[in-house]
Structure formats: structure tokens, C-alpha cells
Phi, psi and omega in degrees: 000128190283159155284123168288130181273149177242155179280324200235127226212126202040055174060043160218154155310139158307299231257052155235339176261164182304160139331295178343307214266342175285335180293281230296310162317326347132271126150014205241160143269127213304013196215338165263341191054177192299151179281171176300333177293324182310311182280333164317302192271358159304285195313339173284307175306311168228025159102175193274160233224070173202140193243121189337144167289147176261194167301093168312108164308121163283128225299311165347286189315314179326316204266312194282354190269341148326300192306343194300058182186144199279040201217317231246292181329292172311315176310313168310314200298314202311307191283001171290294195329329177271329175289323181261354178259146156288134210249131196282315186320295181309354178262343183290313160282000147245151159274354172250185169278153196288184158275189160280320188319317182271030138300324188270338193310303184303311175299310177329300199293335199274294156001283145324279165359276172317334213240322171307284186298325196283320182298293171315319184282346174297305205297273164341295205263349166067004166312320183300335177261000196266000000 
């Protein structure tokens, strides 16, 4: 059974002590570092100096948690909302009624939006490649 290593080792921080007394704790030496046996039985003791992995996300999920953001939310609402209201703005520029296809213009534009910012935030945080 490995040990867990702790950072903090007879009730102090490392990064408060001196050097000295962190090499001598420490047992290893600054210009050679630990020998192989030395790392062998570290390595037996608390396991390989490394940090785990998590659950590898699916891409599906990957993709739909773009969408996870409250600038994307509101934007979606604007365009149901605009798809289902008649809109007074669009009567002001014909004089019969528009058609429907310029009903759509608007969510179309929120739309884009939504597809822009979702792009940007792949790009920017690099979750998409990981």
C-alpha cells in the first residue's frame, strides 16, 4: 500500500523554510539529486509522480458544453422569442406585410451569433483538442 505524499511535512510548508533544512528534509542531494535506489524505493512508496487522469469526455458532450454559457442562453431565448412574435419593427419598412422568410432574419442573426461565440470559446479555452 503507497503512502500519500503531502507538501506539508512535520507541520510546516515547504516554501517557508529554509533550503538547508528543505534538502536535509528532503534526504536528497542539491547537485546530484536522489540516487536510483533512492527513487526506486520513492517510487514503491508513493507511487509514480504523476497526475492522474481523469474520465476522457465524449465528443458529443465535449461539444454540446460549448453551448454551457449564459451570453449563448440569452441569445438562443432572443431568437425563440423573435420567431414567435410578430415583430412592429419589420412593419414600419413595407407597407403590406413582410414576408415571413423576414421573420427569420432576426433569429438567423442570433443564430450566427450563438455559432461565432461557440467558435470563439472552442478556440480561446482549447477544450475541443484535448
Amino acid at each position: 500500500m503507497m503512502k500519500k505524499a503531502s507538501s506539508n511535512t512535520n507541520g510546516s510548508n515547504w516554501h517557508s523554510k529554509q533550503v538547508k533544512e528543505v534538502i536535509e528534509n528532503l534526504k536528497t542531494d542539491p547537485v546530484t539529486g536522489l540516487s536510483d535506489e533512492e527513487i526506486k524505493n520513492r517510487t514503491e512508496t508513493y507511487g509514480a509522480n504523476e497526475i492522474p487522469r481523469g474520465k476522457k469526455q465524449s465528443e458529443i458532450k465535449r461539444f454540446m458544453l460549448q453551448f454551457h454559457n449564459l451570453l449563448i442562453y440569452i441569445l438562443l431565448a432572443a431568437a425563440v422569442i423573435t420567431a414567435l412574435v410578430e415583430d412592429p419593427f419589420m412593419n414600419r419598412f413595407f407597407e403590406t406585410e413582410p414576408s415571413a422568410f423576414l421573420y427569420w432574419i432576426y433569429p438567423g442573426i442570433a443564430a450566427f451569433l450563438v455559432f461565432v461565440i461557440v467558435e470563439i470559446e472552442k478556440y480561446t479555452t482549447r477544450s475541443w483538442w484535448k
